[in-house]
Backbone as JSON, one array per atom type, in Angstrom:
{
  "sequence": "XXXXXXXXXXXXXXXXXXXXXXXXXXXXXXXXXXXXXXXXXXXXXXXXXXXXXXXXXXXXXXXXXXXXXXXXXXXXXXXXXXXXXXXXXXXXXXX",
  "N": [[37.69, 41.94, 37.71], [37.62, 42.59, 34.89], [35.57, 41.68, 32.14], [33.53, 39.33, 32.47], [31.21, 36.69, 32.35], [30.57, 35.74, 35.15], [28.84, 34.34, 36.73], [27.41, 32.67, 34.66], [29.81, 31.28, 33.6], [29.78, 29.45, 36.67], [27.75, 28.73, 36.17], [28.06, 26.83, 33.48], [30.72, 24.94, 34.67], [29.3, 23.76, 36.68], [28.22, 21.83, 34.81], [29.88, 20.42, 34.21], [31.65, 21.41, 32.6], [34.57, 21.91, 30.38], [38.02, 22.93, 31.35], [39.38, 25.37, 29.1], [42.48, 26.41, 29.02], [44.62, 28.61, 27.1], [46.67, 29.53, 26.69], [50.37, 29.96, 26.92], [52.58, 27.52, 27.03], [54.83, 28.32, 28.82], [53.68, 30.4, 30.49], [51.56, 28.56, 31.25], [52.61, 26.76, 33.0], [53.63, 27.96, 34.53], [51.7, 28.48, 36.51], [48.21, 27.32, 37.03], [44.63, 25.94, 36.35], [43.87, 23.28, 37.86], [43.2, 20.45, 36.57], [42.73, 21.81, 34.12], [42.68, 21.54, 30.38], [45.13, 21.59, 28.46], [45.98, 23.88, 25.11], [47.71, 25.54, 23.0], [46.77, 28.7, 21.91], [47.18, 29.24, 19.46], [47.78, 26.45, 18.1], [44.98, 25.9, 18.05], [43.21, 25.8, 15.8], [44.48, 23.36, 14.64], [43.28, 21.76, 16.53], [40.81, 21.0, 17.01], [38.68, 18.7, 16.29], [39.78, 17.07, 18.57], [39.12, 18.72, 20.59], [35.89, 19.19, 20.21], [35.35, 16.51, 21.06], [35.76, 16.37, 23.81], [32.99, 16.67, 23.96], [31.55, 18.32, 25.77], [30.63, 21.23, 27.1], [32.66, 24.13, 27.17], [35.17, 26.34, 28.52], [36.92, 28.72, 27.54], [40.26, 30.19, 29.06], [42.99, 32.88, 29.82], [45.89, 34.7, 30.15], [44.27, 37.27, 30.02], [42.06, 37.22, 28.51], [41.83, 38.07, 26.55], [43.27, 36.69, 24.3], [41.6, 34.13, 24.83], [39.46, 34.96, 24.06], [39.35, 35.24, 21.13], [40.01, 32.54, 20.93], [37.47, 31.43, 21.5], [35.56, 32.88, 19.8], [36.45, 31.21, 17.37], [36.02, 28.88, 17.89], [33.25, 28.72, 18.4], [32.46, 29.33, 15.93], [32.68, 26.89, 14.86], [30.84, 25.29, 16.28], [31.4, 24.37, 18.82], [29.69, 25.06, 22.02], [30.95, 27.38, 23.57], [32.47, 29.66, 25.87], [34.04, 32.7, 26.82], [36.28, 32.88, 29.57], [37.86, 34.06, 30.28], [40.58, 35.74, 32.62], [42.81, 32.89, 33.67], [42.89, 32.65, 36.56], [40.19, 34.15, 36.62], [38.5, 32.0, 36.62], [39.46, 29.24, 38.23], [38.53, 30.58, 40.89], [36.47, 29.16, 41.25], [36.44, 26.57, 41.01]],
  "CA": [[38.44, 41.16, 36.74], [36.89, 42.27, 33.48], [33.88, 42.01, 32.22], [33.29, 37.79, 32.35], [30.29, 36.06, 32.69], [30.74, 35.02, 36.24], [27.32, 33.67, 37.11], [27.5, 31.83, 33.1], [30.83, 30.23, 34.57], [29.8, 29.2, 37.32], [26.71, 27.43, 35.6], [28.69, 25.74, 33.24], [31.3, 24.39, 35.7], [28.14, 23.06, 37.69], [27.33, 21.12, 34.26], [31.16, 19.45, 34.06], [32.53, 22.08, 31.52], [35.87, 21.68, 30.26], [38.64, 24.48, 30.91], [40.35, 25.3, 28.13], [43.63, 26.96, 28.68], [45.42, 28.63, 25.55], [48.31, 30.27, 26.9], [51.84, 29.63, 26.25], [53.65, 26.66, 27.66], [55.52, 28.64, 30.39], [52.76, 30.85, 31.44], [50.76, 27.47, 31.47], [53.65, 26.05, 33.65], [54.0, 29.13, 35.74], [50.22, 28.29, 37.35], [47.09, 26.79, 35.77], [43.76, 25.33, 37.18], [43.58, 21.76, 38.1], [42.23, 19.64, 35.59], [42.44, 22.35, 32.92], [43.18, 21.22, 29.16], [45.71, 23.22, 27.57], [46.16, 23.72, 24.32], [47.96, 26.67, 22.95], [46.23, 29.45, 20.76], [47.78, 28.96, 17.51], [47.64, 25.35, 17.71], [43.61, 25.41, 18.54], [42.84, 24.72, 14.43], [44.62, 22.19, 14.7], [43.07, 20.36, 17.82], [39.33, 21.34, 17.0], [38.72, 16.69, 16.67], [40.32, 17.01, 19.82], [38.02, 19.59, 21.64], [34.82, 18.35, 20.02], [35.79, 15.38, 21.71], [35.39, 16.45, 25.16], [31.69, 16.83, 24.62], [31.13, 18.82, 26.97], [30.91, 22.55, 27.21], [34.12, 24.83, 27.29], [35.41, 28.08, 28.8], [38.46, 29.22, 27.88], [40.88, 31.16, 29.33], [44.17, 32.89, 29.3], [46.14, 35.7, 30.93], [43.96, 38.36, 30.28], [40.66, 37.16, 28.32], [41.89, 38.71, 24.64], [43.4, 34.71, 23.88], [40.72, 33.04, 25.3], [38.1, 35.37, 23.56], [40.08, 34.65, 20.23], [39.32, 30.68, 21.06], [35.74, 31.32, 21.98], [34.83, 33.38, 18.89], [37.24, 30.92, 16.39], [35.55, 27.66, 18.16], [31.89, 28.69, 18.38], [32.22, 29.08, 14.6], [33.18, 25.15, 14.28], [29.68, 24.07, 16.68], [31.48, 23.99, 20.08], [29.64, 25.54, 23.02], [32.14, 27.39, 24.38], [32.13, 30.68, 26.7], [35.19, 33.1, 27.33], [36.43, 33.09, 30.89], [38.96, 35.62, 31.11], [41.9, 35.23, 32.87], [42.31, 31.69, 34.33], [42.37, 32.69, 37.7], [38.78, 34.28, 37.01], [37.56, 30.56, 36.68], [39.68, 29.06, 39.3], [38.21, 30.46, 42.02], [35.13, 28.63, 41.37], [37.06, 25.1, 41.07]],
  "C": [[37.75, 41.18, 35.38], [35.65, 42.19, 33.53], [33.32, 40.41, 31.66], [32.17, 37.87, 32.99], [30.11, 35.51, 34.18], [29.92, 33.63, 36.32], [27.19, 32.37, 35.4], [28.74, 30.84, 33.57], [30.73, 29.27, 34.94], [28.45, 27.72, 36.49], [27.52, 26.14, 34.43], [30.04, 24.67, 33.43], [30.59, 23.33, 36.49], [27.66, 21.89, 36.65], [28.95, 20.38, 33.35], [31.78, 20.16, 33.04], [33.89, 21.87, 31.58], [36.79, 22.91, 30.54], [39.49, 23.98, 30.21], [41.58, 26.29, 28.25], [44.58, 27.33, 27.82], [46.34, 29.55, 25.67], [49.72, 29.59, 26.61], [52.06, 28.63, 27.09], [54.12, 26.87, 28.88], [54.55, 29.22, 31.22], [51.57, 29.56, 31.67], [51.31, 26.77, 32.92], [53.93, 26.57, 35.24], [52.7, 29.0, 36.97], [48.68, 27.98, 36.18], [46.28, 26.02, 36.92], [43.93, 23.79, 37.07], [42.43, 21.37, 36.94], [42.23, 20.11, 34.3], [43.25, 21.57, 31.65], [43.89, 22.25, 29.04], [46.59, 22.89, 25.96], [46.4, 25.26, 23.61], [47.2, 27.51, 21.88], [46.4, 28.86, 19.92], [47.71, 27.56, 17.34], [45.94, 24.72, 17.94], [43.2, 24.71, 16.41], [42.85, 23.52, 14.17], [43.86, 21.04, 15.54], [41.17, 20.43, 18.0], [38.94, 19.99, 17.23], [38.91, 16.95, 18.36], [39.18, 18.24, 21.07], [36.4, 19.15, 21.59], [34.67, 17.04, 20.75], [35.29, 15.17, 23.1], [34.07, 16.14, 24.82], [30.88, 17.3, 25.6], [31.28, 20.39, 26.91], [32.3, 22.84, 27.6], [33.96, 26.1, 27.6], [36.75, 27.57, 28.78], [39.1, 30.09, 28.06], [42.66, 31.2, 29.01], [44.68, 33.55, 30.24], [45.16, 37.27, 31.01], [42.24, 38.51, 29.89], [40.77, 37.51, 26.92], [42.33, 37.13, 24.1], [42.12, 34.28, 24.0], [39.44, 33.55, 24.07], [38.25, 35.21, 21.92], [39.47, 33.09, 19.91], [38.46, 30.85, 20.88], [35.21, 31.38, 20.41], [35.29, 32.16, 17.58], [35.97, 29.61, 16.78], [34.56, 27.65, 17.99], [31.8, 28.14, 16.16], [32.1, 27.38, 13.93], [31.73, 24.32, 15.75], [30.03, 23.83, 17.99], [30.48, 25.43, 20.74], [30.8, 25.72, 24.39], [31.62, 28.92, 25.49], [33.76, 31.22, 27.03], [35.16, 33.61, 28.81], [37.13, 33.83, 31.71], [39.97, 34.89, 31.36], [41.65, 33.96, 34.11], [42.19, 31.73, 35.18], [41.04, 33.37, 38.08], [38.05, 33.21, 37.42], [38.42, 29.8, 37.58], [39.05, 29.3, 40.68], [37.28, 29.96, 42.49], [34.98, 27.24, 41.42], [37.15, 24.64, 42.3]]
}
């Protein structure tokens, strides 16, 4: 499944990380991890307050890992510790 951090994952999962989900609405709808936040790409600028918030580390994912890695690189810039997770059922199976 790509070329994700597994083992990085898995550690920050173990340390209450948030998932961040930034897929569309339907493919959100269509299946998504328990518990995950979701908040779509294009509206992440907007919800940066809102992610900072968690406090807590983030991986986010998407369908394929090109979204998510989008988030990662956009969010780090703004101070979150985040990590791209690929596609959400990479980080699912570790939930």
């Amino acid at each position: 499944m790509g070329n994700f951090d597994n083992q990085k994952i898995q550690e920050y999962l173990k340390e209450g990380a948030v998932v961040l989900d930034v897929r569309t609405v339907a493919e959100y709808e269509e299946g998504h991890s328990a518990g995950s936040e979701h908040i779509v790409l294009d509206t992440i600028p907007g919800n940066i307050a809102k992610i900072k918030n968690y406090d807590k580390k983030v991986i986010a994912v998407c369908r394929s890992g090109a979204r998510s890695g989008q988030a990662t690189d956009f969010l780090k810039q703004h101070g979150i510790d985040i990590i791209n997770g690929g596609p959400w059922e990479n980080v699912d199976q570790y939930l």
